[in-house]
LORO-353033 format. One record per residue (C-alpha): x, y, z; residue number from 0. Coordinates in nm, 4 decimals. Layout:
<atoms>
atom east: X&north: Y&up: Z&seq: NUM $
...
</atoms>
This chain:
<atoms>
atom east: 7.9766&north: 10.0668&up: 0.5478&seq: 0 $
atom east: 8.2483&north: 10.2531&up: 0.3469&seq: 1 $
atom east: 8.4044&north: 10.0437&up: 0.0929&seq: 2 $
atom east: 8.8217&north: 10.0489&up: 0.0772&seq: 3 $
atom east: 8.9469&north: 10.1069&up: -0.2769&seq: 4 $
atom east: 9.0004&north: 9.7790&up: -0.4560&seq: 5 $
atom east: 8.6578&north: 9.5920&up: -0.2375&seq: 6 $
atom east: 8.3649&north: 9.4916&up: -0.3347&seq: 7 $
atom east: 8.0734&north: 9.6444&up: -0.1328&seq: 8 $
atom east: 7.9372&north: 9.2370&up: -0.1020&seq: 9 $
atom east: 8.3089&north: 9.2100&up: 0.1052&seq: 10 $
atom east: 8.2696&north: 9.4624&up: 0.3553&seq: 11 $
atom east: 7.9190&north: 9.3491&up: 0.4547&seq: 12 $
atom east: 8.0971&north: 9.0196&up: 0.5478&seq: 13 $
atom east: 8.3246&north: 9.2344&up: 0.7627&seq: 14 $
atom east: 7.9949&north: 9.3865&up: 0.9544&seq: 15 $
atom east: 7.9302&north: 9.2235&up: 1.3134&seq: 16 $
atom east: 7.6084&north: 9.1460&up: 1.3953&seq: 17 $
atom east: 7.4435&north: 9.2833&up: 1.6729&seq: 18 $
atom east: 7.5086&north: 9.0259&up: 1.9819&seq: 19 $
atom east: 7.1914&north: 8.9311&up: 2.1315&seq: 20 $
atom east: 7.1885&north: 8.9695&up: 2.5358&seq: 21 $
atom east: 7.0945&north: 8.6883&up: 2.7358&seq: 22 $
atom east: 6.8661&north: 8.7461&up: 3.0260&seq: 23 $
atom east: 6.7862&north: 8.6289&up: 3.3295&seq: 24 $
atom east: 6.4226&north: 8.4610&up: 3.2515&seq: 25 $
atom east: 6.5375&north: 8.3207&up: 2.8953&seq: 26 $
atom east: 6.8402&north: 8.0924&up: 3.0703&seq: 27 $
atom east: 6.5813&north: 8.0216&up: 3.3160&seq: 28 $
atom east: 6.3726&north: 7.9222&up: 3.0512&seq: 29 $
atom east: 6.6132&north: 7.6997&up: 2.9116&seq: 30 $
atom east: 6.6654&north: 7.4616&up: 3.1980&seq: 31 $
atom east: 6.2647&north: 7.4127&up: 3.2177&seq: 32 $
atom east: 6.2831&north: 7.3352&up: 2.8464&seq: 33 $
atom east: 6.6032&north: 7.1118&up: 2.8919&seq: 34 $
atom east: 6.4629&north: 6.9661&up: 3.1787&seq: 35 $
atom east: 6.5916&north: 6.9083&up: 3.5558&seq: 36 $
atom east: 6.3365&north: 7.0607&up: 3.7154&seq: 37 $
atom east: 6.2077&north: 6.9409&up: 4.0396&seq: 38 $
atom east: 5.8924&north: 6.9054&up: 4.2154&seq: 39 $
atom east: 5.8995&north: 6.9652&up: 4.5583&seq: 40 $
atom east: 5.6213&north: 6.8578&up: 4.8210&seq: 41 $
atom east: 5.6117&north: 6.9336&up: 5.2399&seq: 42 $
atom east: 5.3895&north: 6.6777&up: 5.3887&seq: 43 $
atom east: 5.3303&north: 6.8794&up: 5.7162&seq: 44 $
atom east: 5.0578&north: 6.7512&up: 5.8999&seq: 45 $
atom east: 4.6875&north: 6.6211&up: 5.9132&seq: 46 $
atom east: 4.3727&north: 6.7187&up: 6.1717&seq: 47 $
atom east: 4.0870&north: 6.5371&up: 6.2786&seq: 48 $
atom east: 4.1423&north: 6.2220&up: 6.0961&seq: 49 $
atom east: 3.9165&north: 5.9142&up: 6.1590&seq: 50 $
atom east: 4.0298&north: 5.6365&up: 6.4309&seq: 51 $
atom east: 4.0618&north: 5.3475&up: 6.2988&seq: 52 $
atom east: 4.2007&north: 5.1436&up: 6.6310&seq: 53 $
atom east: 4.0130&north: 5.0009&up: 6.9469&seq: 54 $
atom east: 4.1746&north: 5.2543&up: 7.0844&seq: 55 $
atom east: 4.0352&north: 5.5764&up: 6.9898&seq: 56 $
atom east: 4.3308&north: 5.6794&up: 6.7369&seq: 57 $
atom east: 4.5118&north: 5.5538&up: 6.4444&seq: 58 $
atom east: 4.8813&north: 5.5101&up: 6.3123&seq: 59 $
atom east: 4.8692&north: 5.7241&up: 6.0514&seq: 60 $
atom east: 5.1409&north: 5.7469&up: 5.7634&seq: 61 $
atom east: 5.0875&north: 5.9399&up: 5.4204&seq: 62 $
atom east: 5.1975&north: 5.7634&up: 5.0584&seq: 63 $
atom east: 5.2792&north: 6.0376&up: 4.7325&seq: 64 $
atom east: 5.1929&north: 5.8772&up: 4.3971&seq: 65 $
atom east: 5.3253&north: 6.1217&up: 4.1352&seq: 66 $
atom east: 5.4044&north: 6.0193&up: 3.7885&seq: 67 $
atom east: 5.6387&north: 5.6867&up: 3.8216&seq: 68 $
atom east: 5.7333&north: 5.7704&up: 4.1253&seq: 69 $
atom east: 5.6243&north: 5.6878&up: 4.4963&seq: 70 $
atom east: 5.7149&north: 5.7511&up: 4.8580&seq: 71 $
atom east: 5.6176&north: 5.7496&up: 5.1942&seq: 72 $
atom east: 5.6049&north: 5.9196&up: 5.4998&seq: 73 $
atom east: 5.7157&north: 5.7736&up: 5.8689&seq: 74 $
atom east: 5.4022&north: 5.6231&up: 6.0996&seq: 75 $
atom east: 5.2991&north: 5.8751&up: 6.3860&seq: 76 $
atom east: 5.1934&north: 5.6170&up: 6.6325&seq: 77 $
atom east: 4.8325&north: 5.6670&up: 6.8608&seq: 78 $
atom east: 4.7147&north: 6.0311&up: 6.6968&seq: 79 $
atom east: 4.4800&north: 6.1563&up: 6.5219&seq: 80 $
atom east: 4.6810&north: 6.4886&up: 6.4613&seq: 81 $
atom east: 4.9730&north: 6.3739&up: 6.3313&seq: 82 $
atom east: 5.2830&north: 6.6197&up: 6.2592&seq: 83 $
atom east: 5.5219&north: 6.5307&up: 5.9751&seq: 84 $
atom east: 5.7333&north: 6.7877&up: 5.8490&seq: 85 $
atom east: 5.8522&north: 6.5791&up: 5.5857&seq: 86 $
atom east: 6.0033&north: 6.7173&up: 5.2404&seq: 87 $
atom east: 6.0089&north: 6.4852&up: 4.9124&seq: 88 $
atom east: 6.1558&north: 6.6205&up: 4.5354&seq: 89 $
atom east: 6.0551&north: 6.4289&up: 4.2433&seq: 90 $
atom east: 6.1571&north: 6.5028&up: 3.8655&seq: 91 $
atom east: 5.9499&north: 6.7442&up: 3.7547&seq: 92 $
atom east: 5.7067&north: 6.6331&up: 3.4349&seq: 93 $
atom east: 5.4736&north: 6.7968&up: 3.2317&seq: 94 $
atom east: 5.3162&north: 6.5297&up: 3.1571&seq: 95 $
atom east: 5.2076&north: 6.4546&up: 3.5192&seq: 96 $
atom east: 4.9417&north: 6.7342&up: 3.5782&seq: 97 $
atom east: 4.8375&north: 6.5311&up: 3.9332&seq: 98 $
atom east: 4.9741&north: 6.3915&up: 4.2096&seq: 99 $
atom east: 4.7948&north: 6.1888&up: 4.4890&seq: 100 $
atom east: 4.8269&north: 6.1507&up: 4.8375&seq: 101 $
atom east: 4.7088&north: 5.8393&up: 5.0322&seq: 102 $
atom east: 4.6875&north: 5.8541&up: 5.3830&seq: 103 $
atom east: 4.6729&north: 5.5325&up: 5.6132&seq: 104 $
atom east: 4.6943&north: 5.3204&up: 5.9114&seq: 105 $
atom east: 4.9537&north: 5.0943&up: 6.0127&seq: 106 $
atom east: 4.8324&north: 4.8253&up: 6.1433&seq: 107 $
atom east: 5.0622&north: 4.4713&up: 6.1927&seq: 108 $
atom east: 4.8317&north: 4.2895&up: 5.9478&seq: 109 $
atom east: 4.8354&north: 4.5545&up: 5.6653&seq: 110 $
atom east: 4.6831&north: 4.8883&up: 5.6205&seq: 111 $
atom east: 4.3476&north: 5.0522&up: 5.6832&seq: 112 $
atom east: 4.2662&north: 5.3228&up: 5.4265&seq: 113 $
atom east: 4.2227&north: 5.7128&up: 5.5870&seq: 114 $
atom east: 4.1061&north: 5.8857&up: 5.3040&seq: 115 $
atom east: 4.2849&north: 6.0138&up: 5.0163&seq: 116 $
atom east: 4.3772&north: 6.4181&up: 4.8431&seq: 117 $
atom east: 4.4431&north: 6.4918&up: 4.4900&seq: 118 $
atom east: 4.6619&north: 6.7892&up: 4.4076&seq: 119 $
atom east: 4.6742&north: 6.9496&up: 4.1088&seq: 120 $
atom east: 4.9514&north: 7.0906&up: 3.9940&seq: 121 $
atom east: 4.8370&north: 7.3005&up: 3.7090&seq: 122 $
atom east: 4.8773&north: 7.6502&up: 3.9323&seq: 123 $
atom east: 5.1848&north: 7.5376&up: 4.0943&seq: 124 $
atom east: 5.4971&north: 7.7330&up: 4.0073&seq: 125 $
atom east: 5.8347&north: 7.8683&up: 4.2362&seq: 126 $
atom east: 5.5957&north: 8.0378&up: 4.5215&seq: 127 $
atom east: 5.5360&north: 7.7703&up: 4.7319&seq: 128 $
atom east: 5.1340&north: 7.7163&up: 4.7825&seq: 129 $
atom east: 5.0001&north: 7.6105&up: 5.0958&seq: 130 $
atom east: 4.6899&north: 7.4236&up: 5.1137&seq: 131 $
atom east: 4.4572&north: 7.2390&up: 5.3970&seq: 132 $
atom east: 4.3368&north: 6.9607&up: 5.1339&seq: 133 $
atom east: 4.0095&north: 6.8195&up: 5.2502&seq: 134 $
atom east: 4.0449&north: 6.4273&up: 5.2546&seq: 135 $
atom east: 3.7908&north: 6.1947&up: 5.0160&seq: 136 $
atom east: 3.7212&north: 5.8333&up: 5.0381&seq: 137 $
atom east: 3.9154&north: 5.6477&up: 4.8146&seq: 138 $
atom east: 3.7002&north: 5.3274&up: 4.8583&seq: 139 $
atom east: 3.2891&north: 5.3151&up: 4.9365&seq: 140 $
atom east: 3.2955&north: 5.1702&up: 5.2558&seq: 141 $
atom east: 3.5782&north: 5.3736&up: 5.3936&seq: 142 $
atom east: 3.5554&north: 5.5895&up: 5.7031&seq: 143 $
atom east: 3.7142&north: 5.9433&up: 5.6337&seq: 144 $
atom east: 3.7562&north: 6.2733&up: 5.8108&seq: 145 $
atom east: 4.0059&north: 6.5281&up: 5.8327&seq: 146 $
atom east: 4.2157&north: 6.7419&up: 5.6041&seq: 147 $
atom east: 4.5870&north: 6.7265&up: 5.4793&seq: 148 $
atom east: 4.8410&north: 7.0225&up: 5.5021&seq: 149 $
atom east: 5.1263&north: 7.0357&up: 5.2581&seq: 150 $
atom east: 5.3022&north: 7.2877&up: 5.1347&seq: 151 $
atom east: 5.4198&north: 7.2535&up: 4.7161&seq: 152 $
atom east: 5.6384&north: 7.3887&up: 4.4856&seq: 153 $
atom east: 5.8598&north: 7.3682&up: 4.1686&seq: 154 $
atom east: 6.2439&north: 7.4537&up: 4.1581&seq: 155 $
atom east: 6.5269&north: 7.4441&up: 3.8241&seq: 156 $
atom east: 6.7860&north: 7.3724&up: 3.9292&seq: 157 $
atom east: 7.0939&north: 7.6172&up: 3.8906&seq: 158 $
atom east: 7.2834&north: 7.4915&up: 3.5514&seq: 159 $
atom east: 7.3747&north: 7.7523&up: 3.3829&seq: 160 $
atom east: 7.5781&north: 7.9485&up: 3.5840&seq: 161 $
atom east: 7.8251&north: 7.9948&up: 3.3043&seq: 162 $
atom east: 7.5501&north: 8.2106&up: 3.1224&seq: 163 $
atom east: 7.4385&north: 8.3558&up: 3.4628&seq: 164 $
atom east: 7.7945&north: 8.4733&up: 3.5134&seq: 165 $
atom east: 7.7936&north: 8.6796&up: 3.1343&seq: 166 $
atom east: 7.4673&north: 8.8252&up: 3.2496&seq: 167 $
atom east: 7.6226&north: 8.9497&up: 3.5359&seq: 168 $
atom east: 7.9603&north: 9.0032&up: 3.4427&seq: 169 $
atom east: 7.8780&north: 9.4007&up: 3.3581&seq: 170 $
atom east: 7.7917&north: 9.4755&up: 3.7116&seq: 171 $
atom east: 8.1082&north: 9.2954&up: 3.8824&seq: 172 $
atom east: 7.9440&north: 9.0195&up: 3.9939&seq: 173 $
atom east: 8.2560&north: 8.7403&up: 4.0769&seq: 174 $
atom east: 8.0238&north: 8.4665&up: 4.2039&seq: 175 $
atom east: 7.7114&north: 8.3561&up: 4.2497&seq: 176 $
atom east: 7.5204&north: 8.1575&up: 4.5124&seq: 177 $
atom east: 7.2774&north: 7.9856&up: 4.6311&seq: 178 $
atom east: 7.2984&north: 7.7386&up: 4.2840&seq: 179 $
atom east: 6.8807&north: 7.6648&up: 4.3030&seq: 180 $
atom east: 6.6750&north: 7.9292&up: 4.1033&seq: 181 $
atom east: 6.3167&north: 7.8773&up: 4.1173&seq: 182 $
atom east: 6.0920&north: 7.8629&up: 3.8068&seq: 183 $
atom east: 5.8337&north: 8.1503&up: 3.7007&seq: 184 $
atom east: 6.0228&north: 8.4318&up: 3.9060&seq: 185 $
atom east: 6.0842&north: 8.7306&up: 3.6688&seq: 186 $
atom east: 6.4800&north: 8.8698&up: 3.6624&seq: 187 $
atom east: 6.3874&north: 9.1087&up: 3.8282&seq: 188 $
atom east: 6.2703&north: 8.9220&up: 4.1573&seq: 189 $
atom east: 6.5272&north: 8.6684&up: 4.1853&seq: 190 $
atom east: 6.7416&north: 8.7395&up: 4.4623&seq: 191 $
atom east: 7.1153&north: 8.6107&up: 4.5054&seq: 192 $
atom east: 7.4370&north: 8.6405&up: 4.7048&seq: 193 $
atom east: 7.7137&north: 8.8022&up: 4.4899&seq: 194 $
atom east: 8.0245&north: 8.8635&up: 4.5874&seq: 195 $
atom east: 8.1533&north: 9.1585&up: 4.3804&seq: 196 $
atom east: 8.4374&north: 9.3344&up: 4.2640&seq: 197 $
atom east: 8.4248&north: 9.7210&up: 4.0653&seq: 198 $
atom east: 8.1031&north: 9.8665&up: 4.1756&seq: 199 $
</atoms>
């Protein structure tokens, strides 16, 4: 830089801005996986063929999601041995927690009879959701298992930085954005979002 008569040249490179680094898309997105808040998200859909465990020729099956600390259950889908859930669970997504397993059973009035069991692992699970027919296994010796589990599984950030998003997208007009969910592993590029906009 030209130094003014009377400066020292170490003065004006004080007066030189540095150049302001851009944020982007992927690096805030980054950020919230690193900062944690990240959710695991599992669709317990449905089961086929699984083993009757009643006099009757079916079972009361119900599912239970072991995952880290953390455990749930599905409802009981009485005399069937095709149930339907459609149920939806989020858990606080770890990186520790590389597993997650999913029990299935029957209700019965004195307790539970064991239907077989599915591991997941979630080492290849990112924002896509992945859909899988998971082949049950015996979880004890003497247990009588058939069938396979469908769930769908996936991982979403949620949307905290919107205050960052919004200087990102300040340079096309963007005003607001929605939905506030952005899912993990999705280049800039690919995430879509409703804007409303002003100057373009």
């Amino acid at each position: 830089p030209v130094v003014p008569p009377g400066r020292k040249a170490s003065d004006a490179k004080k007066d030189v801005i540095p150049p302001r680094k851009e944020s982007k898309v992927g690096d805030i997105i980054k950020e919230g996986v690193e900062k944690g808040g990240a959710e695991l998200e599992l669709e317990v859909l449905e089961a086929r063929s699984l083993a009757a465990a009643d006099s009757n020729g079916f079972s009361d099956p119900y599912c239970v999601i072991l995952y880290g600390s953390s455990k749930c259950s599905t409802k009981v889908k009485k005399k069937t041995l095709d149930p339907i859930w459609n149920e939806s669970f989020a858990f606080p997504f770890s990186k520790n927690a590389d597993k997650m397993l999913i029990q299935v059973f029957d209700k019965d009035r004195m307790g539970s009879d064991g239907l077989g069991q599915a591991e997941v692992s979630l080492k290849s699970v990112g924002a896509v959701p992945l859909d899988q027919w998971l082949q049950l296994q015996p979880s004890k010796s003497k247990e009588k298992v058939s069938g396979d589990l469908h769930i769908r599984i996936r991982i979403l950030q949620p949307f905290q930085y919107e205050k960052n998003i919004a200087v990102v997208l300040k340079s096309v007009g963007v005003l607001q954005v929605e939905p506030r969910e952005v899912p993990l592993d999705v280049p800039p590029q690919h995430v879509i979002v409703r804007v409303r906009c002003v100057g373009i």
